[in-house]
C-alpha positions in Angstrom: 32.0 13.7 103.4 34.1 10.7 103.3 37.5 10.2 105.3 40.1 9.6 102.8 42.5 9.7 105.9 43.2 5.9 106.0 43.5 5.5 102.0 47.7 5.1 101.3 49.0 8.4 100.0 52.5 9.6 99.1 53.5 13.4 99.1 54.8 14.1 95.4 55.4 17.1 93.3 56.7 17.8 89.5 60.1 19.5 89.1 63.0 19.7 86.7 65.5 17.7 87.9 69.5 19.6 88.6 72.1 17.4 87.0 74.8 15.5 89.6 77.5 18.3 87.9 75.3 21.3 88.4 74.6 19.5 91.8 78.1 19.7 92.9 78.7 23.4 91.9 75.8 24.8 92.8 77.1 23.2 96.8 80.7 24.5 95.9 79.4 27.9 95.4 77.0 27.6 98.9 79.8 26.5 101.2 82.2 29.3 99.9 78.7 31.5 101.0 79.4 30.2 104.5 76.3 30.5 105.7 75.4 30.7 109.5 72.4 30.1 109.5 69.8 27.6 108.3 69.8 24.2 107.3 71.4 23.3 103.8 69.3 21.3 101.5 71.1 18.1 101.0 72.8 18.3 96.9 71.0 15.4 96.1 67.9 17.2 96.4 68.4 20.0 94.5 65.4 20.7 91.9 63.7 23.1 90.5 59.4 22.7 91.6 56.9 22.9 88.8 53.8 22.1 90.8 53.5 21.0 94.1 50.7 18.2 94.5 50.9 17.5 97.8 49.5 14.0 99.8 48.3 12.5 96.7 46.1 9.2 96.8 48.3 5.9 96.0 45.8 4.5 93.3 45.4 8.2 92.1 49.3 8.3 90.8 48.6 5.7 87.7 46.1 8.5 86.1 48.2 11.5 87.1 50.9 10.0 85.4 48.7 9.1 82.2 47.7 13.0 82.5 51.0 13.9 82.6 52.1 12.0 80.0 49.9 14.2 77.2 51.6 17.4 78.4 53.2 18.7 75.7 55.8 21.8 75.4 58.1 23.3 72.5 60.0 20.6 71.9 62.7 21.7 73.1 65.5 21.3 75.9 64.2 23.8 79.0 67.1 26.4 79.6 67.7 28.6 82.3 69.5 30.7 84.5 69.6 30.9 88.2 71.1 33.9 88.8 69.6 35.9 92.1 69.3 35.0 95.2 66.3 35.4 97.1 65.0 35.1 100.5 61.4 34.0 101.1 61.0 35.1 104.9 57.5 33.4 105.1 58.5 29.9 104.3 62.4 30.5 105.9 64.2 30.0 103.0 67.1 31.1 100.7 66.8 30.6 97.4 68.6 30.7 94.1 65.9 31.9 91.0 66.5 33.1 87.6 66.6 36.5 87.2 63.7 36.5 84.4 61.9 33.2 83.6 61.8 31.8 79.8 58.3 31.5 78.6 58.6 28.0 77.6 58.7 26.9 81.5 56.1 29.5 82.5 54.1 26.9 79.4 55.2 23.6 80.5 53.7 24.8 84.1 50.7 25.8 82.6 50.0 23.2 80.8 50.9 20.9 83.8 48.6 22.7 86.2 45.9 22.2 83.5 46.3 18.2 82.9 46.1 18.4 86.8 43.2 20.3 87.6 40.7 17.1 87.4 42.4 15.7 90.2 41.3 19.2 92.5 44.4 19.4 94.5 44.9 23.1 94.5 42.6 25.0 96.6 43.6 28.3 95.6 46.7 28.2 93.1 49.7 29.9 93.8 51.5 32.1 91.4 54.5 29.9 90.2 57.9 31.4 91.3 60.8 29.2 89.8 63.5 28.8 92.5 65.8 25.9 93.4 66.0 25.8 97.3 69.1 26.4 98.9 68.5 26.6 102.9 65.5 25.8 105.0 64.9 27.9 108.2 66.7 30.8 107.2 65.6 34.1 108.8 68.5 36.2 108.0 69.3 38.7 104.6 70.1 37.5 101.7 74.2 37.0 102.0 76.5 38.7 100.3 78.4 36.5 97.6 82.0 37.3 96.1 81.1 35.4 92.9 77.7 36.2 91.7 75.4 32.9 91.1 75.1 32.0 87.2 74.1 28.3 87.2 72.6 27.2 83.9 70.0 24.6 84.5 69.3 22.8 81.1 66.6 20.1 81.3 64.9 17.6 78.8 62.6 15.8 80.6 60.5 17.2 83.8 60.0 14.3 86.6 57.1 13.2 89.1 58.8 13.0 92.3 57.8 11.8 95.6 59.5 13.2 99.0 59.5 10.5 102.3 61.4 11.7 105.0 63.5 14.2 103.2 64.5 12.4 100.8 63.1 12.7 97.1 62.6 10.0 94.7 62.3 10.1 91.2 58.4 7.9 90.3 58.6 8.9 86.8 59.8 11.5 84.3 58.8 12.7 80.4 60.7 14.0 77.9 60.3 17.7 76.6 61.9 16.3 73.3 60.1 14.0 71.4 61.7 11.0 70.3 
């Protein structure tokens, strides 16, 4: 076995990216929450995961975006609705998800996780929950809200981010609509 520890990596992941409007609502509607515990998730970095990759490999990212690239969905803007809020007690977080999941997302995953699988990141995969992450360390119920959540999160393109430091950065994105 060879140590690939020294080799450059980055930590990335693919996700639908949350428009700066939907940004600022979605943190509107969390502060009037006024949650005690937790840490908030910064606005900025608000997304919705498609597939998490993990420490990747610097000279890997050239062919996973050349894989990426040949993924191909409907055609058609993504569309959905974050409507329930969830907590995920083993990972310590509140979450916003969509109350049922349209099939075309549960296909661009698919066919993601597929145009991945050369690369052999996921030892065992895990079965894809669509969430945007609201709080980190958050151990209590989920809180009670005066206005329901109904955030529509409509996406054309999905995008290959990388997170340093807490901070996400955009590497490279692909349209769901050709041009």
């Amino acid at each position: 076995m060879t140590d690939e520890s020294h080799e450059p990596s980055k930590r990335l992941f693919f996700a639908l990216h949350c428009p700066p409007e939907q940004r600022k609502a979605i943190a509107q509607w969390r502060s009037a929450l006024e949650l005690r515990s937790g840490r908030p998730v910064p606005a900025e970095n608000f997304h919705l995961t498609l597939l998490f990759l993990g420490a990747v490999a610097v000279a890997q990212i050239g062919e996973i975006c050349t894989a990426a690239a040949k993924v191909r969905v409907q055609g058609a803007p993504l569309r959905l609705v974050l409507d329930r809020m969830d907590v995920w007690r083993r990972a310590g977080v509140l979450v916003l998800a969509p109350e049922q999941a349209p099939p075309e997302l549960l296909r661009l995953v698919y066919a993601l996780e597929q145009a991945m699988l050369p690369f052999g990141f996921e030892d065992a995969p895990k079965e894809f929950r669509p969430h945007l992450t609201l709080m980190r360390d958050y151990r209590v119920p989920v809180p009670e809200s005066a206005t329901p959540p109904e955030f529509f999160l409509r996406a054309d393109r999905f995008v290959l981010f990388e997170s340093h430091k807490g901070r996400y950065r955009a590497l490279a994105e692909w349209p769901l609509v050709p041009s």
